[in-house]
GUDORO-545295 format. One line per field, with one value per residue (C-alpha): x, y negated, z negated. Coordinates in nm, 3 decimals. Each point is the difference from the previous one (the first is absolute). Last residue first. Layout:
N
east <- [X ...]
north <- [Y ...]
up <- [Z ...]
// end
This chain:
511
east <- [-0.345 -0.071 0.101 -0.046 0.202 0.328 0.176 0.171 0.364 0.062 0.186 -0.314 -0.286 0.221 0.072 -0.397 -0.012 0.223 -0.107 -0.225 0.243 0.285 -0.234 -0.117 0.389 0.097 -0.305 0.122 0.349 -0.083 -0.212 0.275 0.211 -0.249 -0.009 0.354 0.072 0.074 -0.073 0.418 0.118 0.167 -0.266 0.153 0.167 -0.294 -0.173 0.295 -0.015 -0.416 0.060 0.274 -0.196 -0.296 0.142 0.206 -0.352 -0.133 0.285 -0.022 -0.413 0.042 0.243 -0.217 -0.306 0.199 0.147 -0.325 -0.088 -0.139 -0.182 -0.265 0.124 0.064 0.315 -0.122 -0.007 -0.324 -0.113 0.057 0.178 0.355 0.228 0.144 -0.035 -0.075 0.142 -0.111 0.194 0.127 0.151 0.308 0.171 0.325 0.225 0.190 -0.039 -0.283 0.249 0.042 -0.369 -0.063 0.204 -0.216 -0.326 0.135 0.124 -0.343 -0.123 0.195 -0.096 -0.368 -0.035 0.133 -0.009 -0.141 0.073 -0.270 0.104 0.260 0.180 0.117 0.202 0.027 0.365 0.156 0.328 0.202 0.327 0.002 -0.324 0.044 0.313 -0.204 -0.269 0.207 0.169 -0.339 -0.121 0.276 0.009 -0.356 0.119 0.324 -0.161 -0.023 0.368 0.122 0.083 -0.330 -0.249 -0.280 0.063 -0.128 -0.327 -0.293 0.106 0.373 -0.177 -0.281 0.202 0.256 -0.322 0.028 -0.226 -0.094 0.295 -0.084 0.162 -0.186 0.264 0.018 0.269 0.003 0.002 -0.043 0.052 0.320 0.216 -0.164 0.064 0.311 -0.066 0.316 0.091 -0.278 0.065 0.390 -0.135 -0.264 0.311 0.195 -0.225 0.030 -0.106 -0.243 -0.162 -0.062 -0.151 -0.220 -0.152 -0.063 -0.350 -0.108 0.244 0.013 0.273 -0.055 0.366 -0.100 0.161 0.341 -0.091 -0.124 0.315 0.147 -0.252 0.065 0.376 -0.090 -0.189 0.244 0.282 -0.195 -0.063 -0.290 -0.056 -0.208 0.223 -0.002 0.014 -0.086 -0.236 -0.010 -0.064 -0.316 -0.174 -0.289 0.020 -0.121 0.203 -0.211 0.157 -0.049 -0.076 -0.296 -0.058 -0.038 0.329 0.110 -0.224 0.167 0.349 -0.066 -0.104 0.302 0.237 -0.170 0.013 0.376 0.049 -0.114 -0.265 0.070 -0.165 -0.095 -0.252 -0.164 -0.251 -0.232 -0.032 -0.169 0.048 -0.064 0.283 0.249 0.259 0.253 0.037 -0.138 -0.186 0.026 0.234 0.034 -0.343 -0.080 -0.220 -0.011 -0.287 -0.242 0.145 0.068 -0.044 0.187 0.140 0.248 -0.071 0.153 0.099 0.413 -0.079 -0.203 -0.364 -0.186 -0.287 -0.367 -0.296 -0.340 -0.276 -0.347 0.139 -0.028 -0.266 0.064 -0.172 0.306 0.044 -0.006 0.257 0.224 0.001 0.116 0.272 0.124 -0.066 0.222 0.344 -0.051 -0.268 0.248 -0.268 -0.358 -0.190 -0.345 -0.241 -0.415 -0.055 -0.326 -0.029 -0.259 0.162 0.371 -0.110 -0.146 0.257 0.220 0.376 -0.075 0.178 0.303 -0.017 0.144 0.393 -0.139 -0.243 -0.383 -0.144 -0.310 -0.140 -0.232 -0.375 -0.053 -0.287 0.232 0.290 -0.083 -0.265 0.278 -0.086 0.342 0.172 -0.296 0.180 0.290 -0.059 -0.160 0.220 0.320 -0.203 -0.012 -0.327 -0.156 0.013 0.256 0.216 0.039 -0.014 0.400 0.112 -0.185 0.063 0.460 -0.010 -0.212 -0.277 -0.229 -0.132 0.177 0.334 0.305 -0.206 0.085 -0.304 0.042 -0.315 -0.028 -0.229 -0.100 -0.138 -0.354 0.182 0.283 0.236 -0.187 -0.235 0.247 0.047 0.003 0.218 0.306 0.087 0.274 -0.086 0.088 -0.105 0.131 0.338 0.039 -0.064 0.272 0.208 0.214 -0.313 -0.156 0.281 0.061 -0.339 -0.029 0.330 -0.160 -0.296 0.287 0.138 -0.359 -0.042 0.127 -0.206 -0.280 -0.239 -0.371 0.008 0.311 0.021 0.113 0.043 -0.255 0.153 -0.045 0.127 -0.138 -0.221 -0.134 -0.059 -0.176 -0.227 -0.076 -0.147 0.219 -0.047 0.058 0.260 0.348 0.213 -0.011 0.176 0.302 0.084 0.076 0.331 0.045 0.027 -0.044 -0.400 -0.076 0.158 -0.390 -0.082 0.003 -0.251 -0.265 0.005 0.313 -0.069 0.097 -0.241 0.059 -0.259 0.016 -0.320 -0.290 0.100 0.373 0.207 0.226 -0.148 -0.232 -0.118 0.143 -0.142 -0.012 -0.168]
north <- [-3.972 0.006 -0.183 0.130 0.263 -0.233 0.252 -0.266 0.023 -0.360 -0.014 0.270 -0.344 -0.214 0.241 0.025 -0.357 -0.013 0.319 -0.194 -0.263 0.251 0.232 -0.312 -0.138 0.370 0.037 -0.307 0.071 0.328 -0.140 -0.253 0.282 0.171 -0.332 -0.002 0.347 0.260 0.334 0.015 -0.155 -0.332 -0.109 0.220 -0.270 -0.248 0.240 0.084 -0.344 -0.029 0.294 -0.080 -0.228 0.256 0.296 -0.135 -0.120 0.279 0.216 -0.265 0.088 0.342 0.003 -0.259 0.264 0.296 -0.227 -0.019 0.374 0.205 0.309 -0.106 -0.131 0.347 0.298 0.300 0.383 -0.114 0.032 0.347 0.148 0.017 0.025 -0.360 -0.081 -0.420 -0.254 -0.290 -0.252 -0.322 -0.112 -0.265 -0.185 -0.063 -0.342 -0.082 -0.255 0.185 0.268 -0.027 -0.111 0.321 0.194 -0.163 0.121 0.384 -0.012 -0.153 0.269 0.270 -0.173 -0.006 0.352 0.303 0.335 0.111 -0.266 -0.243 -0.291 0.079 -0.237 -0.005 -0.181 -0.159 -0.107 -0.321 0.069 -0.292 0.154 -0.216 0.081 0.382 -0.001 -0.258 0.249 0.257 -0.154 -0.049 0.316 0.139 -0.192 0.139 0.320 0.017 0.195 0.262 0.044 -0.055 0.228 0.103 -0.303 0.171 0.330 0.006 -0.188 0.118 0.049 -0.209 -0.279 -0.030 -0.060 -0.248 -0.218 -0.213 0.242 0.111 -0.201 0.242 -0.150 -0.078 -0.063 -0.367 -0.149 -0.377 -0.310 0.343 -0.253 -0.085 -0.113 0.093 0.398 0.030 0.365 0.122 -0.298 0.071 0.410 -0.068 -0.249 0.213 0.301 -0.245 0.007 0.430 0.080 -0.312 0.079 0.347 -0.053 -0.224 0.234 0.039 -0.052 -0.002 -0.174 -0.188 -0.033 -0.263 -0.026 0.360 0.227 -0.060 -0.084 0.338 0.152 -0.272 0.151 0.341 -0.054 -0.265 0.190 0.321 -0.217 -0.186 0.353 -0.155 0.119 0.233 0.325 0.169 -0.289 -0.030 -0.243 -0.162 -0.369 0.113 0.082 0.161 0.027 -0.191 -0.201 -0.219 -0.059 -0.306 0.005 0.198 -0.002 0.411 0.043 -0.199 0.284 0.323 -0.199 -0.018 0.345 0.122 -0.215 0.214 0.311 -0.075 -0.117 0.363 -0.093 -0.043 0.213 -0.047 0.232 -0.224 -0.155 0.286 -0.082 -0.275 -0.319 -0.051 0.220 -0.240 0.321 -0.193 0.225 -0.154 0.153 0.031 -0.188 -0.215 -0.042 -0.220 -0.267 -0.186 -0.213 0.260 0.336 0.085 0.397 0.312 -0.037 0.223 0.299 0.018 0.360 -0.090 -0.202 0.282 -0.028 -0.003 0.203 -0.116 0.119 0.059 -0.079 0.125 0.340 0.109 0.201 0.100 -0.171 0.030 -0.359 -0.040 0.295 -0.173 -0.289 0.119 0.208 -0.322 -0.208 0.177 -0.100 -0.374 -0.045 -0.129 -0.040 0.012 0.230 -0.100 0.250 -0.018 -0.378 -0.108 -0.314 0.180 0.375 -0.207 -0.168 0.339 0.222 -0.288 0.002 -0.325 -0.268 0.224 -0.059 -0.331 0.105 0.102 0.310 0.010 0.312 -0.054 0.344 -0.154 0.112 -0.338 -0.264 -0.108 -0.024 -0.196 -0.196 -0.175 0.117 0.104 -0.371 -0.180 0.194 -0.051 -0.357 -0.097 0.190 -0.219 -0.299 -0.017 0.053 -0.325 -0.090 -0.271 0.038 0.406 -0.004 -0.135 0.181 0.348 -0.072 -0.078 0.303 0.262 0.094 -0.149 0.295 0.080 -0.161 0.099 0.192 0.211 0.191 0.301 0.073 0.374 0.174 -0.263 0.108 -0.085 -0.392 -0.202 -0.178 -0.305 0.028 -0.080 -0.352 -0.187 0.271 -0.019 0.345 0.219 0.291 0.384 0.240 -0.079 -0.109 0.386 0.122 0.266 -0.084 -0.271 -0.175 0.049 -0.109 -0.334 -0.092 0.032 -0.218 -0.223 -0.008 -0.105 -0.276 -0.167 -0.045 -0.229 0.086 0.082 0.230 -0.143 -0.008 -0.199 -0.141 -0.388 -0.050 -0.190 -0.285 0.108 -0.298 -0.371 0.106 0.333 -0.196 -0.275 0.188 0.235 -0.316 -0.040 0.167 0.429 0.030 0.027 0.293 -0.041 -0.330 0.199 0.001 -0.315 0.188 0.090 -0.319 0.006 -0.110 0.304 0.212 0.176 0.381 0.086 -0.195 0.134 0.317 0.253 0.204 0.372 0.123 0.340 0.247 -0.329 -0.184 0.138 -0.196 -0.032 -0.220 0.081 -0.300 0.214 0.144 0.277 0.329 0.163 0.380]
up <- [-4.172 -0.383 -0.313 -0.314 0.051 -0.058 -0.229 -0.205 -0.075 0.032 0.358 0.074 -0.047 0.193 0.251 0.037 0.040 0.294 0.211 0.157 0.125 0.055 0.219 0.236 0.004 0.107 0.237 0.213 -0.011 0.178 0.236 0.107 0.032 0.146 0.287 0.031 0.109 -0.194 0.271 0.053 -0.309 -0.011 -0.247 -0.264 -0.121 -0.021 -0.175 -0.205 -0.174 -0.074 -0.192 -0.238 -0.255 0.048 -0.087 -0.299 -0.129 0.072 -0.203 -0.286 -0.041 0.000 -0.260 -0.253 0.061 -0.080 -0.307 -0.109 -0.018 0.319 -0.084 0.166 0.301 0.076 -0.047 0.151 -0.201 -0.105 0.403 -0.036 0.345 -0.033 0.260 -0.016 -0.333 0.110 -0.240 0.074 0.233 0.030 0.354 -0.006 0.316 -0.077 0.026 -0.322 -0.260 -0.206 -0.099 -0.375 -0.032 0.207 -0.233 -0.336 0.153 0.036 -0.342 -0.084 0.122 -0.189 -0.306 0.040 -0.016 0.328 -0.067 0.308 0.263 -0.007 0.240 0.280 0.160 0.359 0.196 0.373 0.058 0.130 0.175 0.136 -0.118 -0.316 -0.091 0.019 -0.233 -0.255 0.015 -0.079 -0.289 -0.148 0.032 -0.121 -0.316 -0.072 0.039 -0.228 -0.218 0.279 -0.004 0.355 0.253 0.003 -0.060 0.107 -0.144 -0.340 0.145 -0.239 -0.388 0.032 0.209 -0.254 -0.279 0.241 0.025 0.333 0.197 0.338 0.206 0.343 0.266 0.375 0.259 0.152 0.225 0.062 0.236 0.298 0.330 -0.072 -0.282 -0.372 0.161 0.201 0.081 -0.078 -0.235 -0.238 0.033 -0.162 -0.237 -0.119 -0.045 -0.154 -0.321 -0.029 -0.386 0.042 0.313 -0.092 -0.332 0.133 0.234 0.364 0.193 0.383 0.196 0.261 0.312 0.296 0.146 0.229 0.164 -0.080 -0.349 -0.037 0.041 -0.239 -0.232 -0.030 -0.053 -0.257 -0.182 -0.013 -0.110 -0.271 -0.176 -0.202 -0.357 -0.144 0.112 0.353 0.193 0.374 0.023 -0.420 0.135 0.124 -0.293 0.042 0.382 0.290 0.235 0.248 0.309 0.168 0.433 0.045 0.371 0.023 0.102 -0.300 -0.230 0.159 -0.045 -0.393 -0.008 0.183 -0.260 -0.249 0.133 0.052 -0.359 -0.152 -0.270 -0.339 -0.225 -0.378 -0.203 -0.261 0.166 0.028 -0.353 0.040 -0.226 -0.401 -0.112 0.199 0.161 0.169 0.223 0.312 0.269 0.403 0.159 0.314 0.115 0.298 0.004 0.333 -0.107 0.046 0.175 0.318 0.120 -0.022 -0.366 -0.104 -0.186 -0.409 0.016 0.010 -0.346 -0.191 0.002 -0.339 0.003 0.016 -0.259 0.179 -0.122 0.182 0.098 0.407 0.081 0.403 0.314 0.196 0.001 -0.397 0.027 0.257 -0.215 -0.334 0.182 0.133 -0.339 -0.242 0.102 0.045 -0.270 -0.263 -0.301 -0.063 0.336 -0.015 0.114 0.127 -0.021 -0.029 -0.200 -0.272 0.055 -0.080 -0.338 -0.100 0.127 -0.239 0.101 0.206 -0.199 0.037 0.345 0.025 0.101 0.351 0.120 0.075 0.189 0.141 0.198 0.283 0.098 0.189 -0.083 -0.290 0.106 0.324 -0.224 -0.208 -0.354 -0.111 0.142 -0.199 -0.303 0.027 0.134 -0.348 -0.217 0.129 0.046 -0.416 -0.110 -0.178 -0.402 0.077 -0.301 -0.075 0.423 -0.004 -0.268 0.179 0.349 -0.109 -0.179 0.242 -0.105 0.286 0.108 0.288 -0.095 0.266 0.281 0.277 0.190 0.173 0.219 0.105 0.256 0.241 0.327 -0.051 -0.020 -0.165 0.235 0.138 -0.293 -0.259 0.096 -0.359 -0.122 0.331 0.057 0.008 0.226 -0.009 0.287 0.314 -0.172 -0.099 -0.359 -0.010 -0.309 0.071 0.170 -0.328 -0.206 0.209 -0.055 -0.367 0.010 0.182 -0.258 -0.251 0.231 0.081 0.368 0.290 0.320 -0.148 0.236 0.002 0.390 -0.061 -0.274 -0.174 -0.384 -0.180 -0.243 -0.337 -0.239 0.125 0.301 -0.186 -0.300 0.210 0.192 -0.321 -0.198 -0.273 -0.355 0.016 -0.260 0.103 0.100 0.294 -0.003 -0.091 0.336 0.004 -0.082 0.316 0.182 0.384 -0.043 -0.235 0.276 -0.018 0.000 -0.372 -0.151 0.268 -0.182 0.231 0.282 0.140 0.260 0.064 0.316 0.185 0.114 0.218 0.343 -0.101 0.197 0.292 0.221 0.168 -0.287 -0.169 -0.131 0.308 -0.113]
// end
């Protein structure tokens, strides 16, 4: 039977359709960490949220032409593994019924926070009372009418699918498996049987893929991300396990990556790993000579180099090796005013960095934390780098002492450049919503910490818009738009700081 149309597209849709929640398939207007617009509560008219955060990406007959690295990956394991190119399709989620038809056996779908549990949705929804656009195109993607008027097997994979380990939560969105973990090595098999019309089980635990099974991407991906290593070591007790088993990736598969992305237009490269100053090393700190090797390679393909996140610990046990990647890429003198990486800070109480983040300072003596923190953002200031951090409110064991720690090391660090996001403590993996850290268990000096780290946000804002307005997809007219919606948010946000800056929960007043 001719499957195809006359111009070599699918009549009845492809037997695999891999997509991601409408989140996922935007370049977040050429800066990735506007990404974590998705994250926030569901407030501005969906025109203008898309416009200002989740740009659409362009298809072709509903195929994306730049996808999502982890479904990629997905991708690149099927085709590895028998699935020919006739068969699998990565499609665009707001144009699902140019791929998805009678045909359709198997949608994979690759999500980061599909209920909104995630630790930046749930801080950011505790205020706002409103879903966080993350649950919301979840699930609008799951009810799309080509799913649902289709007999399809839904399997949902990414790092958000703990949030899904419920038969009850998944039999009300209607998804048939989710696969939590690496899903690289599991998900051919998992396929074929869903094709083949055979049970397959409803969670399904991945297995951690060794560094010479990591597949290679076979399409584009968004922004030009490409994944360097897999994992980190460290070993924070309040992040995923699956994050503890470190791989670097082979340089050659990298640099072939990198060129599969130019030859697709995309002209940065976007360098993903936990901590990318550690490529190559075996121990917690960087092995500058491996780094550098990797990226003066890259530097020959591209000047336009990002990266993902590193640690504090790492800048500050190697400070020459910021210099060294500064002057590479000339960042604070051409087109790129500044680097960015997103850093985890967490905590300014040494107590609670001895119980939950042993590792995070590694080489250095985790009382010395704070001071690291400091000395690294100092380091990444003075190379033109201005990081976006993380806090984390509610850590298990934590009383008023440990957050004022916290508040007195951003009074010791006010002067330098860094973006700052607060967060409540999520237990990723768990289940009970008591096991979450709310605005109710918030004490004054909660409310006093929030209020510095928007205030922080806000002073710096209004700077790296203009910045980033050298970005492909920033043109003068979001930047404007951008501005706009800062001085809006600062305004009402004003006498609600005031309120916090006193240690006042400021309920009382609603959106």
């Amino acid at each position: 039977m001719n499957l195809l149309s006359g111009d070599g597209k699918r009549k009845r849709g492809y037997p695999v359709v891999l997509t991601t929640d409408r989140t996922l398939a935007s370049d977040y207007n050429g800066s990735e960490f506007l990404g974590f617009g998705a994250t926030f509560p569901k407030i501005l008219p969906d025109f203008l949220y898309q416009y200002l955060f989740l740009p659409k990406l362009s298809h072709d007959h509903g195929s994306m032409k730049f996808g999502h690295c982890g479904t990629r990956k997905i991708e690149a394991s099927l085709l590895n593994n028998g699935f020919s190119r006739d068969e699998v399709k990565l499609a665009n989620p707001i144009k699902l019924s140019k791929v998805v038809g009678p045909d359709t056996e198997v949608i994979g779908i690759t999500t980061n926070d599909p209920l909104g549990k995630g630790p930046a949705s749930t801080t950011f929804s505790q205020f706002v009372r409103k879903e966080p656009y993350t649950k919301y195109y979840f699930r609008k993607l799951l009810n799309n009418g080509s799913i649902q008027k289709n007999d399809i097997t839904v399997i949902v994979g990414g790092p958000g699918t703990w949030q899904l380990k419920d038969e009850e939560i998944m039999d009300e969105l209607g998804i048939d498996c989710i696969v939590i973990g690496e899903g690289e090595k599991v998900a051919p098999n998992l396929f074929e049987k869903a094709m083949n019309g055979e049970d397959i089980p409803r969670i399904v635990q991945g297995e951690v893929v060794s560094r010479e099974k990591i597949p290679r991407i076979k399409g584009p991906t968004i922004n030009g991300l490409v994944e360097i290593s897999r994992g980190c070591g460290r070993g924070c007790d309040f992040c995923n396990p699956t994050l503890l088993n470190l791989r670097h990736r082979h340089m050659k598969h990298i640099i072939e990556e990198i060129k599969l992305n130019k030859r697709a237009g995309c002209e940065h490269a976007l360098l993903h790993a936990e901590d990318v100053l550690r490529y190559g090393s075996k121990r917690l700190t960087p092995e500058p000579d491996k780094l550098m090797k990797l990226l003066k390679k890259v530097r020959k393909l591209t000047p336009d180099v990002r990266f993902s996140h590193c640690s504090m610990a790492s800048v500050v046990s190697e400070p020459g090796l910021i210099e060294d990647v500064t002057n590479l890429f000339d960042f604070g003198r051409t087109e790129r005013p500044f680097a960015s990486a997103q850093i985890g800070i967490e905590t300014g109480s040494t107590k609670l960095a001895k119980k939950h983040l042993k590792g995070k300072a590694k080489p250095f003596d985790v009382e010395e934390w704070p001071s690291v923190v400091e000395q690294g953002l100092k380091i990444l200031n003075d190379n033109h780098w201005i990081p976006c951090t993380t806090l984390i409110m509610g850590l298990p064991g934590e009383d008023r002492d440990d957050v004022t720690a916290t508040l007195e090391l951003l009074d010791d660090i006010k002067d330098y450049d860094f973006f700052i996001v607060p967060l409540m403590f999520v237990p990723l993996g768990m289940q009970s919503e008591k096991d979450f850290f709310t605005r109710d268990n918030m004490e004054p000096e909660h409310w006093q910490l929030l209020a510095e780290c928007m205030k922080k946000d806000f002073d710096i804002t209004e700077s790296l818009i203009h910045e980033l307005s050298g970005l492909e997809g920033f043109n003068p007219i979001k930047e404007y738009s951008f501005v706009l919606l800062k001085k809006y948010m600062e305004k009402r946000m004003k006498p609600y700081i005031k309120s916090m800056e006193q240690g006042i929960d400021p309920s009382d007043n609603s959106y």
